[in-house]
C-alpha positions as CSV (number, residue, x, y, z in Angstrom):
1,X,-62.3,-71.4,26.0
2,X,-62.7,-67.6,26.4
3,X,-61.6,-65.3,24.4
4,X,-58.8,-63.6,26.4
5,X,-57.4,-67.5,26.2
6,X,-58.2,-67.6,22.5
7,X,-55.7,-64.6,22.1
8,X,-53.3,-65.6,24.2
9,X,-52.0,-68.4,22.2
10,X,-51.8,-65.8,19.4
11,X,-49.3,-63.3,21.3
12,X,-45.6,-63.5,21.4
13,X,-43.6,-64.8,24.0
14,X,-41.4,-61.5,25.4
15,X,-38.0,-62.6,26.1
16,X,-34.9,-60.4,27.4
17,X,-33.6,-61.0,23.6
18,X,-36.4,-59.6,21.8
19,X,-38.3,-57.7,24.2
20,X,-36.2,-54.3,23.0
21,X,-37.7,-55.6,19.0
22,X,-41.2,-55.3,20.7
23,X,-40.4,-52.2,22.8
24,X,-39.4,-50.3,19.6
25,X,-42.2,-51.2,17.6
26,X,-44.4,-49.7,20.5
27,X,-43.0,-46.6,20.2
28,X,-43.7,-46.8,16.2
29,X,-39.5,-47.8,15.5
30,X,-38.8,-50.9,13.1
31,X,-35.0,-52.5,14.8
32,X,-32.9,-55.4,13.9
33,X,-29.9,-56.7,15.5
34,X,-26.6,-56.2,13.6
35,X,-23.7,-57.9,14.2
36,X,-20.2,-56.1,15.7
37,X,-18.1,-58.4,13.9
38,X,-19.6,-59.1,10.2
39,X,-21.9,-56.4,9.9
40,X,-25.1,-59.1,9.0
41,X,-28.5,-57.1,10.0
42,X,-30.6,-60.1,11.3
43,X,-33.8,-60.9,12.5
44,X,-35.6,-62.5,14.5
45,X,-34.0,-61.4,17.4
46,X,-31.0,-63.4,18.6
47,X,-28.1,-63.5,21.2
48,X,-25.7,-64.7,18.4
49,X,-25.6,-63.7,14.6
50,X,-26.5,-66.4,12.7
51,X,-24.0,-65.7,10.0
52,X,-20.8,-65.5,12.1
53,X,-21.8,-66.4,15.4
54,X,-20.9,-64.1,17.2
55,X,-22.3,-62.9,20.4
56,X,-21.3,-59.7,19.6
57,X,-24.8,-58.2,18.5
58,X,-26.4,-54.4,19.0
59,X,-29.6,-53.0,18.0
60,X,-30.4,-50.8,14.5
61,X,-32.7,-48.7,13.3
62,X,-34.7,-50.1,9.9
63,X,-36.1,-47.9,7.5
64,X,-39.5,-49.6,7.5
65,X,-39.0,-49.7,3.5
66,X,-39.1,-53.1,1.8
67,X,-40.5,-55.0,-0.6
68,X,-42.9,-57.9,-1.1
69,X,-41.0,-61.2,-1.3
70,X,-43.5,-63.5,-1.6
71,X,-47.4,-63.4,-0.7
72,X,-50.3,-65.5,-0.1
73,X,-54.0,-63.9,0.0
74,X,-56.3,-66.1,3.2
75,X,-60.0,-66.9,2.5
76,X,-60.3,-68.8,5.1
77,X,-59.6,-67.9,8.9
78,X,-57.1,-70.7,10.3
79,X,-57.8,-69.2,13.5
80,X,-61.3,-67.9,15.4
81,X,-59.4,-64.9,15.9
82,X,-59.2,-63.9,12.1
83,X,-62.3,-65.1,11.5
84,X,-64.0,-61.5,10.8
85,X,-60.2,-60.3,8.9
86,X,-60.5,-62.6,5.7
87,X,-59.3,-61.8,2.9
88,X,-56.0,-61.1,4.5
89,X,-52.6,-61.4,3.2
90,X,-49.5,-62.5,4.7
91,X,-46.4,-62.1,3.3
92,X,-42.8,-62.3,3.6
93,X,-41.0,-58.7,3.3
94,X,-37.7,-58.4,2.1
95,X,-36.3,-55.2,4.3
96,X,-34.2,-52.5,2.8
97,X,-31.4,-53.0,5.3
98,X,-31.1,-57.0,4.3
99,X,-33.4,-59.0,6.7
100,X,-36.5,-60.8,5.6
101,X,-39.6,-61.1,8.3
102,X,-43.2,-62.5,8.1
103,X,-45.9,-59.8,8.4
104,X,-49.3,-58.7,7.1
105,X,-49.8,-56.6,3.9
106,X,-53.0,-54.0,4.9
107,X,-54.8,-51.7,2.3
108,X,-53.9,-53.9,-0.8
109,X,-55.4,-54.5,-4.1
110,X,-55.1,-58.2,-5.1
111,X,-55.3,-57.4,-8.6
112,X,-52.3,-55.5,-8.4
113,X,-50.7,-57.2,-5.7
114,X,-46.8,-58.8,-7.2
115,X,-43.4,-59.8,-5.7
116,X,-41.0,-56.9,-5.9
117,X,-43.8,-54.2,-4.9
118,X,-42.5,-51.6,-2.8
119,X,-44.2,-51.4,1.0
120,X,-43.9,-49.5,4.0
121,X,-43.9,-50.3,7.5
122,X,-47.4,-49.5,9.4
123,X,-47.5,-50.0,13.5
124,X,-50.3,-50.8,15.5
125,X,-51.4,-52.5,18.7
126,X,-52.3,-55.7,17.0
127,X,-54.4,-58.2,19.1
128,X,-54.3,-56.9,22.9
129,X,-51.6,-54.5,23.9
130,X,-48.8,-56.1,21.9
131,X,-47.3,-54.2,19.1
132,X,-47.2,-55.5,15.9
133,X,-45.6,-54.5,12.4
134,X,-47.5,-55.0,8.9
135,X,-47.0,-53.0,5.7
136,X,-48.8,-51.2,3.3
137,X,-48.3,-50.6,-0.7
138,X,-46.1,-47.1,-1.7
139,X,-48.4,-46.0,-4.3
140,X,-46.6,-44.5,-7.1
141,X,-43.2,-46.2,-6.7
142,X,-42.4,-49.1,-9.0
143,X,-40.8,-52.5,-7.7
């Protein structure tokens, strides 16, 4: 299996729901969808809120701020493709605005590492031409 292949099982698939979540993050913009009727900030990206179910959903701009929910630091790579990225961590970031997503934490200290530490969005091409979103540590602010 090539390479290109390896990497294409590792890239998102771009829907019309979520392709304006992966436009915004090429131009270096964090988004949600937020619901018309109950206000619920959600992602991933959906037709329908999954709180009211509505299908009455717009697109919002996120801070990028959040905070570490909960974290797990890899030793191993699960996939070839990470194979020369160990140690990495990925964690789940509670956002400022409400939602929680899965992401990377880059230019960490495991030592000081904890749930509740404050983190900032970072953008980048990730694997191929697909934008990605991971975080970094605020240093100086306290969680």
């Amino acid at each position: 299996m090539s390479l290109d292949n390896i990497l294409n099982e590792l890239f998102p698939v771009i829907t019309e729901s979520n392709k304006p979540f992966y436009d915004a993050l090429g131009e270096g913009r964090l988004t949600a969808n937020k619901c018309n009727e109950c206000a619920h900030t959600f992602l991933p990206p959906a037709n329908h809120c999954p709180n009211c179910l509505s299908d009455q959903v717009d697109w919002t701009a996120l801070s990028g701020e959040g905070t570490v929910y909960s974290w797990v630091e890899y030793h191993r790579a699960y996939h070839v493709a990470f194979k020369d990225k160990i140690p990495y961590v990925v964690a789940i970031v509670q956002l400022k605005e409400g939602p929680r997503m899965i992401s990377n934490i880059i230019n960490y200290d495991s030592d000081f590492l904890k749930v509740g530490m404050p983190i900032q969005a970072v953008f980048t091409s990730g694997l191929g031409d697909v934008p990605i979103v991971q975080f970094k540590p605020i240093i100086g602010k306290e969680g």
